[in-house]
TORKOL-4160 file (C-alpha; in steps of 0.2 Angstrom, whole numbers, padded with zeros to 4 digits, m for minus):
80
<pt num="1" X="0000" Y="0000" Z="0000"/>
<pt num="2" X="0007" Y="0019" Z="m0002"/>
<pt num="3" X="0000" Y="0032" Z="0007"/>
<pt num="4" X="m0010" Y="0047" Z="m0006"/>
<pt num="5" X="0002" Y="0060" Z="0004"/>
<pt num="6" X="0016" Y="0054" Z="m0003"/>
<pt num="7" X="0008" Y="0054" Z="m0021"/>
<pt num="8" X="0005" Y="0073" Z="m0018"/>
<pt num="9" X="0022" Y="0077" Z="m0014"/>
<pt num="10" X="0032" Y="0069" Z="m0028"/>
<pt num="11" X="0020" Y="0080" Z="m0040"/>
<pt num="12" X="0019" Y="0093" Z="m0030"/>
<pt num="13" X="0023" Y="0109" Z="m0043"/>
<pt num="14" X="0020" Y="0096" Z="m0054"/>
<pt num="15" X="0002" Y="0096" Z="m0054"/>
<pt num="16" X="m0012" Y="0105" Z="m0044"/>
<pt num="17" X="m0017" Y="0092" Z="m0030"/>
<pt num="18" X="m0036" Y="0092" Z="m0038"/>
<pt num="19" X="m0029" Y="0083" Z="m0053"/>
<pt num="20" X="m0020" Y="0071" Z="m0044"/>
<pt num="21" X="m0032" Y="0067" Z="m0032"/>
<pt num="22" X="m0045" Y="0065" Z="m0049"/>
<pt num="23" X="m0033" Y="0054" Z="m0056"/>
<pt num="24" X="m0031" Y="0042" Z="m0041"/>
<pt num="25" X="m0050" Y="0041" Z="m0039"/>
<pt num="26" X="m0050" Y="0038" Z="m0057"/>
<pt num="27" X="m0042" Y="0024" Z="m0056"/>
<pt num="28" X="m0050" Y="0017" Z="m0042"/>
<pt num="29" X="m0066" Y="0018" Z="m0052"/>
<pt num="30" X="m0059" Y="0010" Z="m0065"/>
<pt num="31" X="m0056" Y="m0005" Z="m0053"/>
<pt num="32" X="m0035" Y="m0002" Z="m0054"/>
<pt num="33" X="m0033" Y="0002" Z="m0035"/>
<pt num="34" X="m0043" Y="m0001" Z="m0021"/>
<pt num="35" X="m0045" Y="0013" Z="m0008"/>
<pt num="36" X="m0042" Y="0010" Z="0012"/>
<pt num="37" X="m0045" Y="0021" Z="0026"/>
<pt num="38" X="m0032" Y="0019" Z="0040"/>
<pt num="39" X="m0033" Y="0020" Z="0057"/>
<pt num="40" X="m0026" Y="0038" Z="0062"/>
<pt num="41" X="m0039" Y="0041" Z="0046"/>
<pt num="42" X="m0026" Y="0044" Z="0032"/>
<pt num="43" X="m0030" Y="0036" Z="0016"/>
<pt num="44" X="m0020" Y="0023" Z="0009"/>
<pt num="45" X="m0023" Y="0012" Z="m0009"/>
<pt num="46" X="m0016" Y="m0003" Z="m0015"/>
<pt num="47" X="m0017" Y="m0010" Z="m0034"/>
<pt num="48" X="m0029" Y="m0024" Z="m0036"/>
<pt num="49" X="m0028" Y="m0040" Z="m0046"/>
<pt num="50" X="m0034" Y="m0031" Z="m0061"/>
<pt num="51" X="m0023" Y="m0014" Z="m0057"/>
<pt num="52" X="m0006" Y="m0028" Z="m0056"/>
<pt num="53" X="m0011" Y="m0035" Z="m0074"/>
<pt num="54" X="m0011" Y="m0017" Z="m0080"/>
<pt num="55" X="0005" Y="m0015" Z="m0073"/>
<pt num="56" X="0012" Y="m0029" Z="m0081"/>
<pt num="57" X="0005" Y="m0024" Z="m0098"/>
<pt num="58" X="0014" Y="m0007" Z="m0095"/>
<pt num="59" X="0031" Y="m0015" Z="m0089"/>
<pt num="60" X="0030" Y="m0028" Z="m0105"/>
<pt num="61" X="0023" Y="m0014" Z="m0118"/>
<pt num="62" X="0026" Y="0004" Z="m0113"/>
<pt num="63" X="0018" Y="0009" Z="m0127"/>
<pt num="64" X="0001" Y="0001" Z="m0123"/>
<pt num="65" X="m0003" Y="0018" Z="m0113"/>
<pt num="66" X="m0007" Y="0026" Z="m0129"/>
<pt num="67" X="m0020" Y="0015" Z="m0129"/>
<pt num="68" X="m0034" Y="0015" Z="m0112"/>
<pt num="69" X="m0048" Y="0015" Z="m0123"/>
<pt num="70" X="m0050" Y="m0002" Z="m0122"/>
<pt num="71" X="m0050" Y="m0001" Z="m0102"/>
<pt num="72" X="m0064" Y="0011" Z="m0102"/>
<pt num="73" X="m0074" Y="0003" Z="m0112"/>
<pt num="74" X="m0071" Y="m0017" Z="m0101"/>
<pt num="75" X="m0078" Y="m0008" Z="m0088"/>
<pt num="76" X="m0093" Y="0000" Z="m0091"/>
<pt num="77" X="m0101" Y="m0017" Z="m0090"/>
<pt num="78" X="m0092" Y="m0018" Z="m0071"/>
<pt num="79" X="m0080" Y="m0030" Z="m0078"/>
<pt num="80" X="m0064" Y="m0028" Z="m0069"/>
């Protein structure tokens, strides 16, 4: 798991933290990560089964991520 603070602070100046945060709840809508609330109340998110075979598509085609149209639409049907 990694902590959503940490996220912020690698893009900071990078991004406004509205877009990152969209794009991490994003991808938990998509079914990529899974989203946990912690005990001191901090979130926290971990890939899921379908988020790790995403990953490894990445690692093995880099270029497949000029491609997500395909992941949209697997989903719509709440296939993940």
């Amino acid at each position: 798991m990694f902590d959503i603070n940490s996220i912020l602070k690698n893009l900071e100046g990078k991004f406004p933290t509205e877009v990152v945060t969209d794009a991490v709840q994003g991808l938990v809508k998509k079914g990529i990560m899974e989203q946990y609330t912690e005990e001191d109340g901090n979130f926290s998110f971990q890939l899921t089964e379908f988020g790790l075979e995403c990953a490894e598509e990445i690692f093995k085609d880099p270029m497949s991520l000029l491609d997500f149209d395909g992941l949209d639409e697997e989903n719509e049907d709440g296939d993940s």
